[in-house]
C-alpha positions as CSV (number, residue, x, y, z in Angstrom):
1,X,113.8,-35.8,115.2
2,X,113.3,-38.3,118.2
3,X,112.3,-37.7,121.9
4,X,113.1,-39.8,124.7
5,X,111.5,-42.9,124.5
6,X,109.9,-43.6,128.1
7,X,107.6,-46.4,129.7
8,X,104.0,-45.4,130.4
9,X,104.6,-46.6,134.3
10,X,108.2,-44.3,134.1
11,X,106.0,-41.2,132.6
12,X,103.4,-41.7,134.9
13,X,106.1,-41.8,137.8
14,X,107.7,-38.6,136.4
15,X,104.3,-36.9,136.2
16,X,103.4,-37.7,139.3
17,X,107.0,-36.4,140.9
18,X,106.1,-33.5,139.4
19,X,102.9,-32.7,140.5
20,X,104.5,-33.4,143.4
21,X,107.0,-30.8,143.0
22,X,104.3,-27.8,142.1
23,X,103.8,-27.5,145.7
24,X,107.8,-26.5,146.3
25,X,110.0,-24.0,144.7
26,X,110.7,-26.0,141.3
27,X,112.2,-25.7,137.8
28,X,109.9,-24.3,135.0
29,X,109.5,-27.6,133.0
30,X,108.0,-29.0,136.0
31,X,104.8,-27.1,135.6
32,X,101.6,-27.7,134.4
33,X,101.9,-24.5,131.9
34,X,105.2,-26.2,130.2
35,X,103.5,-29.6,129.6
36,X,100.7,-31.1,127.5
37,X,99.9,-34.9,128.5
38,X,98.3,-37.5,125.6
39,X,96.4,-40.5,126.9
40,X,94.3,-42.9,126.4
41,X,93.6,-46.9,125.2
42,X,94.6,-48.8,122.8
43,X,92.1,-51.8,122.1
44,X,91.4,-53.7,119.0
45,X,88.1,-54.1,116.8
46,X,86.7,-56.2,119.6
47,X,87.4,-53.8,122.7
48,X,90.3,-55.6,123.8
49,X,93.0,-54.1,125.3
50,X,96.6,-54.1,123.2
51,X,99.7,-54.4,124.8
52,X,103.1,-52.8,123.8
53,X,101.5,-51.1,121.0
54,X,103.9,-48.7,119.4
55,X,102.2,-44.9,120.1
56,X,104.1,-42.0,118.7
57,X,103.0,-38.1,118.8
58,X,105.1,-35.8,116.2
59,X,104.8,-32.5,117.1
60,X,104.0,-31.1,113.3
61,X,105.4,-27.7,113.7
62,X,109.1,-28.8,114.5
63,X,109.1,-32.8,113.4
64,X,109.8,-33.9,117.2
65,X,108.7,-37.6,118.4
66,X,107.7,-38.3,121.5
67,X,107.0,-42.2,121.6
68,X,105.6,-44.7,124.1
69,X,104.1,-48.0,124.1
70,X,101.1,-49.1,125.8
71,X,100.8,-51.1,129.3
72,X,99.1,-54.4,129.6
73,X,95.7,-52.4,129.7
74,X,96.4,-50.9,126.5
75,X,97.0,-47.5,128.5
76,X,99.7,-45.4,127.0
77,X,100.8,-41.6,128.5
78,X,103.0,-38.8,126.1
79,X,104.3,-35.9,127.7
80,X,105.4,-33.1,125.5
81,X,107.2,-30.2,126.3
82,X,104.8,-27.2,125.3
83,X,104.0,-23.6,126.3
84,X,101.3,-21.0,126.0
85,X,102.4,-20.1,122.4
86,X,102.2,-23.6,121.1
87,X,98.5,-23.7,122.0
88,X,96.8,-24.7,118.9
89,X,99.7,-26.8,117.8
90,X,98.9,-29.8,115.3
91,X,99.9,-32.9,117.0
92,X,100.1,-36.3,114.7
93,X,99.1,-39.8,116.7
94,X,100.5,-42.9,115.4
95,X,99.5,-45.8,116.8
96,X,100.0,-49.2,115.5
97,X,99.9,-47.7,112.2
98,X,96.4,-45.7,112.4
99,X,97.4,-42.3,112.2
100,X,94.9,-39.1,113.0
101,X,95.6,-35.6,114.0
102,X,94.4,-33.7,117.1
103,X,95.4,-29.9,117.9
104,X,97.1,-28.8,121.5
105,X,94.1,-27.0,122.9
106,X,94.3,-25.4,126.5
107,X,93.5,-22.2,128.5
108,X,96.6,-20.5,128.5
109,X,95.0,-18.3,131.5
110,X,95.7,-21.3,134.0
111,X,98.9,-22.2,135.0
112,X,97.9,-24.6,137.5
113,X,95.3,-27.7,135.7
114,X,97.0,-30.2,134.0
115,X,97.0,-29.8,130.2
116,X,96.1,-32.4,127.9
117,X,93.2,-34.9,125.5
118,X,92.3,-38.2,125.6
119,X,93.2,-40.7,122.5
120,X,91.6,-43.6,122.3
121,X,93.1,-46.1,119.4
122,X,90.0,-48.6,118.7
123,X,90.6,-50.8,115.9
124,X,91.4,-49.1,112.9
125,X,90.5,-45.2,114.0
126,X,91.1,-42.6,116.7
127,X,88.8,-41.1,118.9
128,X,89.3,-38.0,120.6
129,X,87.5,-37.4,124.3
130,X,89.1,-34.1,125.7
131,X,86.2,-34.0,128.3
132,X,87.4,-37.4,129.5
133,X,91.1,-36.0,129.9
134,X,91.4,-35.1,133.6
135,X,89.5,-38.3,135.0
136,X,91.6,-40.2,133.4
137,X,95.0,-38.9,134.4
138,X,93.5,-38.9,138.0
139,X,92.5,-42.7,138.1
140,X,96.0,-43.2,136.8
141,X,97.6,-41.2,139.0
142,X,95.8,-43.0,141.8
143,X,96.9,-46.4,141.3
């Protein structure tokens, strides 16, 4: 099953309307607690950014895709649609063909923080940085 394929600077736009929209009367899906964000870099061996790389996250449990391809930077942003009972979920990264597996993990207590990790694609393996999650949607966000 595939998702709707989106731009990183379209996602990042329709992140940031909703955020915007928290603060009014909105529909469910626009809130943090019906959401779970995947970001990071993709660079090669050297450290160098990769353009238009090909990033896909499969939600294990039901098959869907959610693809995107990185900016100029190597940035890339997934939004998947995911509640309080899919915390824990197994989430499959593919990202110009090195795959790795990271697991939805979030307080399901707050309903307001943005959920999410951090993915980094460097050369040939994947490297998780949930602590480095929020700063880097926020520097995003801000440009």
């Amino acid at each position: 099953m595939r998702g709707v394929s989106v731009t990183t600077r379209g996602a990042i736009s329709t992140l940031t309307l909703m955020l915007g929209l928290i603060a009014a009367p909105a529909n469910a899906t626009h809130l943090p607690d019906h959401r779970f964000l995947v970001l990071g870099f993709v660079t090669d061996a050297e450290g160098h950014p990769v353009a238009r790389a090909r990033v896909v996250v499969t939600r294990v449990k039901t098959g869907y895709e959610y693809p995107t391809s990185s900016e100029r930077d190597g940035f890339y942003l997934v939004i998947l649609h995911l509640h309080d009972e899919d915390e824990g979920e197994r989430l499959v990264i593919d990202a110009k063909g090195v795959k790795g597996e990271v697991r939805a993990r979030f307080d399901t207590h707050d309903k307001k923080s943005e959920r999410g990790t951090r993915v980094d694609v460097r050369g040939d393996r994947l490297v998780e940085t949930r602590a480095a999650f929020a700063e880097t949607l926020r520097d995003y966000l801000s440009h």
